[in-house]
C-alpha positions as CSV (number, residue, x, y, z in Angstrom):
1,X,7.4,4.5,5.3
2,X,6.9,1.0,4.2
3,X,7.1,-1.6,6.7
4,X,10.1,-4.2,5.9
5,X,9.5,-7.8,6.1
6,X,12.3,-9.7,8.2
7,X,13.0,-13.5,7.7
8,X,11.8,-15.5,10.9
9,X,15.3,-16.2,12.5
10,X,16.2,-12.2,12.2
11,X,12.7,-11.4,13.7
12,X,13.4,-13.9,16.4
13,X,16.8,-12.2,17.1
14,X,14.7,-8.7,17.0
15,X,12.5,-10.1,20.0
16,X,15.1,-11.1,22.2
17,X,16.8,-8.0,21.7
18,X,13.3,-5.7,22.7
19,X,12.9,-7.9,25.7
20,X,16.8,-8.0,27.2
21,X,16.1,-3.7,26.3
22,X,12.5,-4.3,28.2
23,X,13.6,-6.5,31.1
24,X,16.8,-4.1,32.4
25,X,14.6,-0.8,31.4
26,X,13.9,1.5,34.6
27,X,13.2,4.6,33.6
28,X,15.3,7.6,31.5
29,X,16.4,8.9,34.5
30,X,17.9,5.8,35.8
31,X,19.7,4.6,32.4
32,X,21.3,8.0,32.4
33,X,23.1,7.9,36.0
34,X,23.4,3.9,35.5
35,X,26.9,2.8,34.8
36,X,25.6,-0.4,33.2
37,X,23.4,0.4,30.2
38,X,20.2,-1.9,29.2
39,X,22.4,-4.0,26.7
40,X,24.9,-4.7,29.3
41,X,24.4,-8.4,28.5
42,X,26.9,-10.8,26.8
43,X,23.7,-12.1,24.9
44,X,23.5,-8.9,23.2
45,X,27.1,-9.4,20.9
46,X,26.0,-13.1,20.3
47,X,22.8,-11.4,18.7
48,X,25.0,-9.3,16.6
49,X,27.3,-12.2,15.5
50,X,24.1,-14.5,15.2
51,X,22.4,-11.4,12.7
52,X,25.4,-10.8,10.8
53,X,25.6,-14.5,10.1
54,X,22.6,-14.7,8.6
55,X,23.5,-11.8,6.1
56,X,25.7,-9.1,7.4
57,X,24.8,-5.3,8.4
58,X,21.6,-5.8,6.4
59,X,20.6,-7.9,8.9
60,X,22.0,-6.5,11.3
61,X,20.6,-2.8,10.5
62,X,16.6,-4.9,10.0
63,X,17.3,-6.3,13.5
64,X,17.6,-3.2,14.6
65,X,14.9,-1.3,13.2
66,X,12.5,-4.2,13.9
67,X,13.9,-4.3,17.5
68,X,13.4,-0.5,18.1
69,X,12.3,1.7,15.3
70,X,8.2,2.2,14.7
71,X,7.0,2.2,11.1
72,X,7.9,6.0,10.9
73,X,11.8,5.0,11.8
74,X,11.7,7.0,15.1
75,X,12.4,4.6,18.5
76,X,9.1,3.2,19.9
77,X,9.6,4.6,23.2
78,X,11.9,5.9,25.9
79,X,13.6,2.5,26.3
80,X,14.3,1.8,22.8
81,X,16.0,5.0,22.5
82,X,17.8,4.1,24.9
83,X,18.6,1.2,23.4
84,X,19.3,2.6,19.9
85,X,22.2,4.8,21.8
86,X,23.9,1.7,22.7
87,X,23.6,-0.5,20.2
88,X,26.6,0.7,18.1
89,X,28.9,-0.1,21.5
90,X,27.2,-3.1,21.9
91,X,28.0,-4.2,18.5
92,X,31.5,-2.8,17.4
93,X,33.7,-4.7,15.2
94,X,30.7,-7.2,14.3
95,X,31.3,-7.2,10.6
96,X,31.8,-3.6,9.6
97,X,29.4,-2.2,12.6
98,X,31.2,0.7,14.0
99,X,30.4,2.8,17.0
């Protein structure tokens, strides 16, 4: 797969995504009894809005990847799965994102 090059501002967004994933991560077994997923953050939609700004679901679709996808397109690890799952809750009705 080649590796996509994203702008600064979306690769900015695609860090502070990893790290809110990162900072609420506790394990798989954790996530999936937890009530409150790891993008349970208001932040998280303002990333969306702040992506799809810059130039709709492409954006928002190379935030993603760069947040969570490895340069095969699978998720990095454990958490990022975890975090690809929610994404699409996290970011309903941003533009044309659907969960």
């Amino acid at each position: 797969m080649t590796k996509t090059i994203i702008s600064l501002p979306l690769a900015a967004i695609a860090a502070e995504l990893r790290s809110i994933a990162q900072e609420n991560w506790q394990g798989t077994e954790n996530w999936m009894s937890s009530e409150r997923g790891i993008l349970d953050d208001p932040r998280v939609r303002k990333l969306g809005v702040e992506a799809h700004d810059i130039d709709g679901m492409k954006a928002m679709h190379l935030v993603v990847g760069a947040a969570f996808l490895d340069d095969g397109g699978f998720a990095r690890n454990s958490c990022a799965s975890a975090a690809l799952s929610e994404i699409n809750h996290a970011w309903a009705g941003i533009g044309d994102w659907q969960s």
